[in-house]
C-alpha positions, 0 to 999 in steps of 0.5 A, a space after each residue: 301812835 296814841 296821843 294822851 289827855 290828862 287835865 290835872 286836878 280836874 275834880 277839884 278845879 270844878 268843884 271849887 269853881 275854877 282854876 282861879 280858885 286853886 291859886 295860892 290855897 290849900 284846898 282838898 275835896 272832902 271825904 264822901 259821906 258815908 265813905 272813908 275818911 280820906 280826902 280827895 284831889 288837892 291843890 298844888 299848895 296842899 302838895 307842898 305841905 305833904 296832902 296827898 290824894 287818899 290821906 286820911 283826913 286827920 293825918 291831912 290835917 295835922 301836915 296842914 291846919 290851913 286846909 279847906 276842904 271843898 264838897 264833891 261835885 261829881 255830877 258837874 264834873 261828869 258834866 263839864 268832862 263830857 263837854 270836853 269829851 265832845 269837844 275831842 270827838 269834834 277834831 275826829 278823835 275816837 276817845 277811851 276815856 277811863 276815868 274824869 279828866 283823862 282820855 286817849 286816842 289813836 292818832 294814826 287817822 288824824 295825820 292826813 287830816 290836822 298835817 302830821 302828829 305835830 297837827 293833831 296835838 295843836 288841834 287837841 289843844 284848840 279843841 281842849 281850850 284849857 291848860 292840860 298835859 299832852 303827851 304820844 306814844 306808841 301805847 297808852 301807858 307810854 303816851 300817859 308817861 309822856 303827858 306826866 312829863 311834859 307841860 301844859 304849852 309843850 307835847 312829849 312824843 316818844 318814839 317806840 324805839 326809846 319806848 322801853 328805855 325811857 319807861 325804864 328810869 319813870 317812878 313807879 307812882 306811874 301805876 297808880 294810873 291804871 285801875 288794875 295796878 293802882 294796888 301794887 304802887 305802895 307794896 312795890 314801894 316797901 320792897 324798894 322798887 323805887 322806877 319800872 325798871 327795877 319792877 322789870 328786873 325782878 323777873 316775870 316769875 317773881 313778879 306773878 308769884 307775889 302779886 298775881 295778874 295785876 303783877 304779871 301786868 305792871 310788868 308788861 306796862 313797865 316794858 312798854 307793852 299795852 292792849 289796844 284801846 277800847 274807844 267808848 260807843 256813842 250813847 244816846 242820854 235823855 234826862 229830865 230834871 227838876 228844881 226844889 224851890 224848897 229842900 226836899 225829903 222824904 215823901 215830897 222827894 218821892 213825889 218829885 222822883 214820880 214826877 222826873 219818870 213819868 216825864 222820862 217814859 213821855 219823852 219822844 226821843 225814847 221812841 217806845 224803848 224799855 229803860 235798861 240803867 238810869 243815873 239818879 242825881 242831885 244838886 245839895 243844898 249844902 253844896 256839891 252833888 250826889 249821884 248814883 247809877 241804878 241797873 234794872 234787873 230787867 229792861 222796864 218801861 213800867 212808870 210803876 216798877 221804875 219808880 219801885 227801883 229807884 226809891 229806896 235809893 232816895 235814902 242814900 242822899 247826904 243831905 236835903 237836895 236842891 234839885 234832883 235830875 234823873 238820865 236814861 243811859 241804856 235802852 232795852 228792846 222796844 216795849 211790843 218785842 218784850 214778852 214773857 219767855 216762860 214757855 208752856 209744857 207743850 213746847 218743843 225742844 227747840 222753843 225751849 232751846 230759843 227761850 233759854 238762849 234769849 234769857 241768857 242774852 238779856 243776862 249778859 246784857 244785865 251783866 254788861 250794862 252794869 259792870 262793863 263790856 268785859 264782865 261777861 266772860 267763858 270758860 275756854 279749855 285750852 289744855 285739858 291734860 295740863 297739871 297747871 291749872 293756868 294752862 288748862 282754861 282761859 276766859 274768853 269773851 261770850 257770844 251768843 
């Protein structure tokens, strides 16, 4: 049984200040510099003017001359959504946390330790202490469905035998949860698929010929079938942070930015390890938060060569900052196990074989680090013979 968490409006409740904040107001987070102009969460108050997340902020406006948009703050709210993270570890749970403000878990291994599911959901709301929607199910797409219907003080859990009739007469906005089928919501919806049951009606061929791989997985959810959870590794974090008495710019940032790395690479937690991604993040005068995810090429422990990679990205900033905090949140190999891999012309074959595999491992690990642990795939042939170009090869996860 898998138990989903999902804190509604979670964005906005910390930047705005607190759920107090949201009472009777519409509120709606403003667009991104520099991005689309669309808002972001709104309010229930906003909602019933017809705001809805992803407007565009004119056509917002027009439906609620009474909105007040609140900046962004995605750094507190990876901050606040990590405590509460812990929090759940802290019952037993081993989370999958696909995004802010949602999280899943298997329930399974808990029962003999909080008495039954029943436990496991009051110890999640004792763990949680705030209002949020808990829901169980036998996958995360139907323990999701659960949690959307249920409320703050009561717990849906659905059974896998009603799985796929209760899934049957949920609205098709359900997709719009999931990363890979959040697309499909609004095509699906011009064709006049209104529930997941008219989505698994149309037929698995019809469905693949229009929308693809996304498709053919909506369907699968629409019927209650999922992939097992992917529960998060426990990551070892150092940062360092530094407030700007003054707003800083330019080649005063630089110097503050040199000032966070040297602190960073003289931590004795680093334990002489290599800096393989690091977050750069900022506290605005003007409010709100910037952050942004910097992916080395290489693992460096070099103060220099770091200091060369995160500098260009002091120009992204959107407006003068207020403090300025820079993390490590993967590590490399020890700074004596990395030498040079380029061998010499006397080498032998084998060497030459051990060097290539090693410069292949430190690209899937690069590749890993920066777009996550299924971005390194190969190619499987399967049926060689086969006149569907499907049949014939399958992407696998690489090994080496």
């Amino acid at each position: 049984m898998v138990i989903c968490v999902y804190l509604p409006r979670f964005e906005l409740t910390v930047a705005a200040g607190g759920p107090e904040a949201l009472t009777g107001k519409a509120l709606a987070i403003a667009p991104s510099p520099g991005g689309p102009a669309r808002v972001g969460e709104v309010s229930g108050t906003a909602e019933g003017f017809g705001v809805a997340v992803g407007m565009a902020l004119g056509e917002a406006l027009a439906r609620c001359p009474e909105l007040r948009l609140v900046p962004g703050d995605p750094l507190g709210s990876a901050q606040v959504w990590e405590r509460t993270a812990r929090s759940l570890e802290g019952i037993g749970a081993t989370l999958e946390l696909p995004r802010v403000g949602l999280a899943y878990f298997e329930a399974d291994g808990l029962r003999g330790l909080h008495g039954g599911y029943e436990g496991v959901i009051a110890a999640t709301r004792r763990a949680l202490r705030r209002p949020a929607r808990v829901g169980a199910g036998p996958t995360r797409f139907c323990a999701l469905a659960a949690a959307l219907e249920g409320s703050s003080r009561s717990a849906r859990v659905l059974q896998e035998v009603e799985a796929s009739r209760y899934l049957a007469s949920r609205p098709i906005a359900l997709l719009g949860y999931r990363a890979e089928t959040a697309a499909l919501v609004e095509p699906l919806r011009r064709l006049g698929v209104r529930t997941l049951g008219e989505l698994v009606a149309l037929g698995a061929d019809a469905i693949a010929d229009r929308f693809g791989e996304a498709g053919v997985l909506a369907r699968r959810l629409a019927r209650g079938d999922d992939m097992p959870l992917r529960p998060r590794a426990l990551l070892e974090r150092l940062e360092e942070s530094l407030e700007l008495w003054e707003s800083s710019s330019g080649l005063a940032l630089e110097r503050v930015l040199g000032a966070l790395v040297d602190r960073l690479l003289a931590q004795p937690q680093r334990r002489g390890r290599t800096l393989r991604a690091l977050t750069l993040s900022a506290r605005l005068v003007e409010g709100g938060t910037w952050s942004e995810r910097v992916v080395l090429r290489e693992a460096l422990s070099d103060p220099r060569r770091v200091r060369l990679a995160l500098g260009p990205r002091l120009v992204l900033l959107p407006a003068p900052a207020a403090a300025l905090r820079l993390s490590a949140e993967r590590f490399g190999p020890p700074e004596g196990e990395q030498g040079a891999l380029a061998l010499d012309s006397s080498a032998d074959a084998y060497g030459a074989r051990v060097a290539r595999r090693a410069r292949l491992r430190e690209a899937v690990g690069q590749v890993r680090t920066a777009a996550g642990p299924q971005a390194a795939l190969r190619v499987l042939c399967v049926d060689p013979d086969s006149r569907v170009p499907e049949r014939r090869v399958v992407l696998t996860p690489f090994t080496s």
